[in-house]
N, C-alpha and C positions, 0 to 999 in steps of 0.2 A: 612521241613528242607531244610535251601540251603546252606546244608554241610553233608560232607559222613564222616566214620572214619578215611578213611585215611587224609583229610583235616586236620584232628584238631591233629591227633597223627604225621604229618609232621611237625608242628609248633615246637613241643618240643623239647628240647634240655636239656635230661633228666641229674639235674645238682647235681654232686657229690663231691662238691670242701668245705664241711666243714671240717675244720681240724681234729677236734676228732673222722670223719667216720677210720673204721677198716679196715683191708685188707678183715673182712668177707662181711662186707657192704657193698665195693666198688664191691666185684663181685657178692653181692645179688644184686647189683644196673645196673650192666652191663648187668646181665642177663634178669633183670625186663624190661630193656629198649627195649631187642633183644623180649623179649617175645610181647610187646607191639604197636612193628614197631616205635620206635618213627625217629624220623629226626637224632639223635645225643646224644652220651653222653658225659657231658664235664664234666672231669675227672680231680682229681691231677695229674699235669704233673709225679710225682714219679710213678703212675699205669697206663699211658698210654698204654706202650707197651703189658700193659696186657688186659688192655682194647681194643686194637685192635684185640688179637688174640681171643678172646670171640666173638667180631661180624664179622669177619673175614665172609665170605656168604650171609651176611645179607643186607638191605639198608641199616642198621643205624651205621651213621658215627662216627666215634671214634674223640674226639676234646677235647682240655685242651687248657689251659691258658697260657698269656704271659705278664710277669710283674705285677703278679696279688698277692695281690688285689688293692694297693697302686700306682701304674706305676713310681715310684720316682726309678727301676733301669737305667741304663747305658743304650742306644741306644746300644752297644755293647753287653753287657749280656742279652736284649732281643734278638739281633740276633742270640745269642749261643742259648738261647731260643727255638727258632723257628729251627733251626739247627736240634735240636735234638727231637725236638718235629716231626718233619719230618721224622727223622731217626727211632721214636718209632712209626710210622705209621699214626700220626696226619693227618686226612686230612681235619681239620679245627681248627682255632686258633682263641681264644677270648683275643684279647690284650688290656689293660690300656691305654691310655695315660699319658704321663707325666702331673701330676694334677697341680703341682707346676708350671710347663711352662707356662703352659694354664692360669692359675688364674695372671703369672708376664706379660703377655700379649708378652712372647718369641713365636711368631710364625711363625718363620723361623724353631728353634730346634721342635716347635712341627710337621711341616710341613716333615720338612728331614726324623724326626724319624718314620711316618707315613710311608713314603713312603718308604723309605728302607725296612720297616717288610714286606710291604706288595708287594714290587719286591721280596724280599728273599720267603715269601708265595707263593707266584704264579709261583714261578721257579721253587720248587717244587709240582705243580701239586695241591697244596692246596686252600683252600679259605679261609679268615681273614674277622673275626668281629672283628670294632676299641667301645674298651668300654668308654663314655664320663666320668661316673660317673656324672648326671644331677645335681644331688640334691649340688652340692658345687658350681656352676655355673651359670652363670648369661646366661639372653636370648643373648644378642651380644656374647658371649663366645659361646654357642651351636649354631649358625649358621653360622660363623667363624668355628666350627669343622665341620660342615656338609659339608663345602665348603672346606675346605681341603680333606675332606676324599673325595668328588667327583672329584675333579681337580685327586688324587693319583689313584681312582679305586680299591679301595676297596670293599666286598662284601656285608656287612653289617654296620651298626650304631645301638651300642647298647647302652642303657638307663644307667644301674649302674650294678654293680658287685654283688647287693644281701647284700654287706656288707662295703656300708655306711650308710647315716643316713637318705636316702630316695631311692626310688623304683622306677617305670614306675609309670608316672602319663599319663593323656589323652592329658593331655597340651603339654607337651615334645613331645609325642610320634604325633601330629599332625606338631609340629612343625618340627620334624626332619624329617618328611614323606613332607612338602613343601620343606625346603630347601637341600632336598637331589634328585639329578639328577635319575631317573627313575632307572638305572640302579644299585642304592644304594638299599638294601632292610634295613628295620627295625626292630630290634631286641628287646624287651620285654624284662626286669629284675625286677624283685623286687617286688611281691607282686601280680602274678598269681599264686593263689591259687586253684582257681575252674573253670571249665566249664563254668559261664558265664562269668566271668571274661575272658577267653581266648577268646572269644566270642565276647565280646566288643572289644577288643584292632584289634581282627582279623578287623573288620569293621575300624577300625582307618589304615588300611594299614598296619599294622604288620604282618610278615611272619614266624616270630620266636618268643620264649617264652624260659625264662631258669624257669624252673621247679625240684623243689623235690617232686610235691603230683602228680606225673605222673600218680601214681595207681588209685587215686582217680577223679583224673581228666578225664580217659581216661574211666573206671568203668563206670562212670555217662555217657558219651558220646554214651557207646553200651545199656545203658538202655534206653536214651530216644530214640535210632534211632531201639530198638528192636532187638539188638545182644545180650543180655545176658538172 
């Protein structure tokens, strides 16, 4: 093996943002995350603050959303966004871009609004994944975002939100790992399901995974390395 547990339960970013989950879900889900070490739970922004005081001790970082899942709000309402997302202990945020800008080929407003989230993130002590949403965009469109989010310094670039109408594929997720500056890392959505799957994408230069089969994925992880 040339990977320990914690390698692979660092990747995840244990992800809680369907809307029919319950308030019991959200804190059987927060706690499954603390019990598992993962990287992050990214939460309805409505249960973050709860979400933080559950991992409150622990590595894994409390994170929600910002303009999600659609990013067609206001450069302003995502800053309230983030604002408050801050305020309920966020210390990492998964933001949209505006889809509509991006596709009218406005990339001044997607440039500004990038960068403001992500000076407003970093002031408060936080770190921001910009979510592309691949799957409605063209390759010149995804390297035009890569290249804004590296000129802004943002921490992450990630694939899609789980809920369009496509996932991380190996194409994208190679693509955004060239044209994003070293100090970009790359984010995984959509269709890490299992162990080898996180597996693959890990060797593609991804650092991050948003995941719901945490359990099962991390399960299988201590079987084959002989923890369980």
């Amino acid at each position: 093996m040339d990977w320990t547990y914690a390698d692979v339960a660092k990747m995840i970013d244990h992800s809680l943002l369907n809307p029919t989950l319950t308030v019991a879900h959200l804190e059987e889900g927060c706690r499954l995350a603390r019990e598992y070490d993962v990287a992050s739970v990214c939460i309805m922004p409505h249960y973050l603050a709860r979400c933080a005081e559950i991992l409150a001790g622990s590595t894994v970082q409390p994170s929600t959303t910002i303009g999600f899942p659609h990013g067609g709000h206001t450069t302003e309402v995502k800053l309230a966004e983030v604002r408050r997302a801050l305020q309920d202990g966020g210390t990492e945020l998964d933001m949209v871009v505006n889809i509509s800008r991006v596709l009218s080929g406005d990339w001044d407003y997607v440039a500004s609004e990038i960068r403001a989230l992500t000076e407003a993130t970093h002031a408060g002590g936080a770190k921001i994944k910009v979510i592309f949403e691949n799957c409605y965009l063209d390759r010149d469109q995804k390297i035009r975002l890569c290249e804004i989010c590296g000129e802004a310094g943002v921490d992450w670039v990630k694939t899609s939100t789980g809920y369009g109408t496509g996932g991380a594929t190996d194409e994208d997720l190679r693509l955004m790992r060239e044209h994003s500056p070293a100090s970009v890392q790359v984010k995984a959505a959509g269709g890490v399901r299992d162990l080898d799957r996180l597996l693959q994408v890990r060797a593609l230069g991804v650092t991050r995974c948003g995941a719901t089969r945490t359990r099962e994925i991390l399960d299988e992880a201590r079987r084959r390395l002989g923890l369980s």
